[in-house]
ZABAMI-213040 format. One record per residue (C-alpha): z, x negated, y; residue number from 1; residue in one letter. Coordinates in pm, 1 decimal, m for minus. Layout:
N
<<Z,X,Y>,NUM,A>
...
This chain:
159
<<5030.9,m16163.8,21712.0>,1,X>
<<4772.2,m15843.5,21732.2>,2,X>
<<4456.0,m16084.7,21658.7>,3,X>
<<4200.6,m15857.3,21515.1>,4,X>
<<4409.3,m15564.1,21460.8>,5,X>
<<4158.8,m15266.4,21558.1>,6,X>
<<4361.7,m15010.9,21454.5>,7,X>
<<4732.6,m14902.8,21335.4>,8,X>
<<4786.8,m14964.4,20983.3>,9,X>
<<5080.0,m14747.6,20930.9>,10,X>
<<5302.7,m14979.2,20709.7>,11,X>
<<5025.3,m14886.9,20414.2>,12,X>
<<4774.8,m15048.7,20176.1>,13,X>
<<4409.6,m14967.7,20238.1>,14,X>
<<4364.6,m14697.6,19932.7>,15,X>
<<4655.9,m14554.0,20052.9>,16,X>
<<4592.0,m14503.1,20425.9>,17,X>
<<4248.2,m14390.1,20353.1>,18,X>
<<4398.5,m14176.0,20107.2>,19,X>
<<4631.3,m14071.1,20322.5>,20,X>
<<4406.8,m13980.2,20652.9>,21,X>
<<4160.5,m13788.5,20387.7>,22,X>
<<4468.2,m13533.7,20277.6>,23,X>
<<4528.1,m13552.3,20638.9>,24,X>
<<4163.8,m13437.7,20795.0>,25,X>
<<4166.0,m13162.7,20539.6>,26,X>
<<4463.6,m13040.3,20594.0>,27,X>
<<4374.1,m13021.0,20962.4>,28,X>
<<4055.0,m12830.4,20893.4>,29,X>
<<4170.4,m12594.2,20693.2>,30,X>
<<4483.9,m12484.8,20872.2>,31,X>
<<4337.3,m12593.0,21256.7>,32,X>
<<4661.6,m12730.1,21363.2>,33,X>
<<4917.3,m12972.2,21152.0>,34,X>
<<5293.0,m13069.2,21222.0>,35,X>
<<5315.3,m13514.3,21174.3>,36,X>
<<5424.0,m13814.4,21362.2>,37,X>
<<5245.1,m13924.8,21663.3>,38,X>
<<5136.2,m14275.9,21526.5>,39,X>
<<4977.0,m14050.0,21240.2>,40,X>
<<4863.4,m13828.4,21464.9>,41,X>
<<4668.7,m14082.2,21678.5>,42,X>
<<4549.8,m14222.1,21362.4>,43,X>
<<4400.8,m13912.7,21254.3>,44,X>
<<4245.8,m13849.2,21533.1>,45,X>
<<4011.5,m14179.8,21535.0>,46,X>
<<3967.5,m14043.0,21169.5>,47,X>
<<3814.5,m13695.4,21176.4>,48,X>
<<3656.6,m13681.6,21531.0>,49,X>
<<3329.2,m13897.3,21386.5>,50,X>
<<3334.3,m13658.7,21090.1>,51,X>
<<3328.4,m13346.9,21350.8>,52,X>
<<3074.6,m13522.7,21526.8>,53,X>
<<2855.0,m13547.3,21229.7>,54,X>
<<2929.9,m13190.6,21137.6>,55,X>
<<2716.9,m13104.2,21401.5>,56,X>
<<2389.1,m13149.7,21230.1>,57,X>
<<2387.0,m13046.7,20885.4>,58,X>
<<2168.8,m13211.5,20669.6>,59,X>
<<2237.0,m13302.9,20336.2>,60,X>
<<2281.2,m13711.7,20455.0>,61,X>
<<2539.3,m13596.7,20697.9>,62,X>
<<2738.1,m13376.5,20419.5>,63,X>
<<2769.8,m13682.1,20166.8>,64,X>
<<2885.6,m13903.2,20417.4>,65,X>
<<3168.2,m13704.3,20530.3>,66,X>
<<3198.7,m13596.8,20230.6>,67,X>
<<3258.8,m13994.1,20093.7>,68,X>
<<3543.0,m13957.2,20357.2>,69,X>
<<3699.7,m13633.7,20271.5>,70,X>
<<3623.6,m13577.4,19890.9>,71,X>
<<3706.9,m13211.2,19931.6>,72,X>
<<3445.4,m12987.5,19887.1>,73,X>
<<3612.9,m12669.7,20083.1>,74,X>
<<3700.6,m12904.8,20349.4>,75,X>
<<3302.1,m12975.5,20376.1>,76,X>
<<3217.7,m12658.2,20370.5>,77,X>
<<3461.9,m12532.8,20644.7>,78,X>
<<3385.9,m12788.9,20843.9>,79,X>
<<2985.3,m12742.8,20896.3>,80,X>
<<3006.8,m12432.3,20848.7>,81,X>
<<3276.8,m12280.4,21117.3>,82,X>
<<3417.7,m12570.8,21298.2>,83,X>
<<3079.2,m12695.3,21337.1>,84,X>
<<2949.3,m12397.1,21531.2>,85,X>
<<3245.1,m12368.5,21753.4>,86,X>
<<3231.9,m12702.0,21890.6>,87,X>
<<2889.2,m12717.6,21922.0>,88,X>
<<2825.1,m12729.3,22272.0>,89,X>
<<3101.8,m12962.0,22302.9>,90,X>
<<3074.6,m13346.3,22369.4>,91,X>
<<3369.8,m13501.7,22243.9>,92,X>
<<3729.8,m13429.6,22208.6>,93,X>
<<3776.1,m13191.9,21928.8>,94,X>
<<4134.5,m13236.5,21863.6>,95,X>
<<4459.8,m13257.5,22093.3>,96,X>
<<4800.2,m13397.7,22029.3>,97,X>
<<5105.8,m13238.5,22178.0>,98,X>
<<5432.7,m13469.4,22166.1>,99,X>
<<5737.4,m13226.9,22000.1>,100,X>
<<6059.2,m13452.1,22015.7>,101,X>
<<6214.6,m13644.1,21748.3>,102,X>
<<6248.6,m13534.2,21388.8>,103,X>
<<6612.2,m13478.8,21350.1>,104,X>
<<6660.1,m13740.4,21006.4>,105,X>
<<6539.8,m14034.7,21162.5>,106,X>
<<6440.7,m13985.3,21510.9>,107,X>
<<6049.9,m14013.1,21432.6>,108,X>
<<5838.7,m13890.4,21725.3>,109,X>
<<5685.2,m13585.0,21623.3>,110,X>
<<5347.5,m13434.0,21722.6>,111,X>
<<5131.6,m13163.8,21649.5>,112,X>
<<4782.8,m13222.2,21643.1>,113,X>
<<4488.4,m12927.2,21671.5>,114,X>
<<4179.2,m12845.7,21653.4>,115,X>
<<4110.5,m12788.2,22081.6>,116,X>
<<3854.1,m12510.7,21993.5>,117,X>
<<4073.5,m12275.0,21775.4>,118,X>
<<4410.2,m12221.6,22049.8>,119,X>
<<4403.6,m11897.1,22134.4>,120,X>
<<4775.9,m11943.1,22328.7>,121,X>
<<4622.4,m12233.7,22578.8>,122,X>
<<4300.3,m12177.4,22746.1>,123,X>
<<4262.6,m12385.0,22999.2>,124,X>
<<3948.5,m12248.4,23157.3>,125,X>
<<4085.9,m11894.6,23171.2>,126,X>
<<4144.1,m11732.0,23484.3>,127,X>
<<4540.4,m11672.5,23506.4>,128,X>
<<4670.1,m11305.0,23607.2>,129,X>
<<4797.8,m11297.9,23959.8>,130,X>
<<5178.7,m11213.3,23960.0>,131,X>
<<5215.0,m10901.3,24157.3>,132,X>
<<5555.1,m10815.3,24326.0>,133,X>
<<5689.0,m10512.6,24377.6>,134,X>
<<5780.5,m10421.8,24694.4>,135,X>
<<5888.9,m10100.5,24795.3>,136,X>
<<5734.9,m9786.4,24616.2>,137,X>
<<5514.0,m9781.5,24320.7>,138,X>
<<5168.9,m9607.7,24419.0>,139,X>
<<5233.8,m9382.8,24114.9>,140,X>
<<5541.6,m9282.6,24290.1>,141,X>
<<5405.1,m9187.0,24662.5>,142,X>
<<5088.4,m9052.4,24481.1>,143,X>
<<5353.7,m8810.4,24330.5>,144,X>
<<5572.3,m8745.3,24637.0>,145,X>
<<5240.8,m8652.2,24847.7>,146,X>
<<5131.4,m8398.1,24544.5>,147,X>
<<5490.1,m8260.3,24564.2>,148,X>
<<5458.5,m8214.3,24919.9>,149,X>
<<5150.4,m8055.7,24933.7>,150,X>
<<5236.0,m7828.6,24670.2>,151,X>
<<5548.2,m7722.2,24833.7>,152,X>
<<5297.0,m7657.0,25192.6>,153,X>
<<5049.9,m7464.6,24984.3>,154,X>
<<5322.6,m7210.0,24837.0>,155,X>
<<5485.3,m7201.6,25166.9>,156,X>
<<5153.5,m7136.5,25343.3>,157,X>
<<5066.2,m6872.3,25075.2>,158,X>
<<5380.5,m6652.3,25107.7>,159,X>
């Protein structure tokens, strides 16, 4: 039975799991985007989306209570300092999880989990290019063939 269970566990003790999700959240900040397992990865994200939240305002209250989370002082720093400001305007949802496959030892699903704000590869509120086909001749091309043509007229026409 699930009776009280409010979140996974991940077959760990308590000091360990916290422990564990710490290394974790500053691993994530400093690199923006981390390679784990998609239980983990869930996990991780209940974890560090309050701390990015609080990140918003910096104030020295706000710093030591992430920081009683993280215990990583360049973690702190990086994170109210530059992830902070890039998410500030956002409400909520500052990391995403993309599903990889299975890890080839023991078939773990494997995710990777980013920070949304630092992809530069997937924007999803960019304007895509439209494909163009090509169809006939270039412009380049007929812009040459006319210049050709009237060249040729002009010398005729001179001599």
């Amino acid at each position: 039975m699930r009776h009280g269970k409010k979140f996974n566990h991940l077959g760990r003790q308590t000091a360990h799991r916290k422990a564990m999700l710490a290394n974790m959240a500053c691993s994530l900040i400093e690199h923006k985007r981390i390679n784990t397992t998609v239980a983990k990865a869930k996990a991780l994200r209940m974890f560090v989306e309050p701390l990015i939240t609080k990140s918003k305002d910096d104030t020295t209250h706000n710093r030591r209570i992430v920081f009683s989370y993280l215990r990583n002082k360049y973690a702190i720093s990086e994170l109210f300092n530059e992830v902070s400001v890039k998410v500030a305007d956002r409400p909520g949802g500052y990391v995403r999880i993309i599903k990889l496959g299975n890890r080839q030892g023991d078939n773990a699903p494997m995710a990777m989990i980013e920070l949304v704000d630092y992809n530069t590869v997937y924007n999803p509120n960019g304007k895509k290019k439209k494909k163009t086909t090509r169809r006939g001749k270039s412009k380049k091309a007929e812009d040459t063939v006319v210049d050709a043509v009237e060249s040729t007229e002009e010398k005729k026409s001179d001599n």
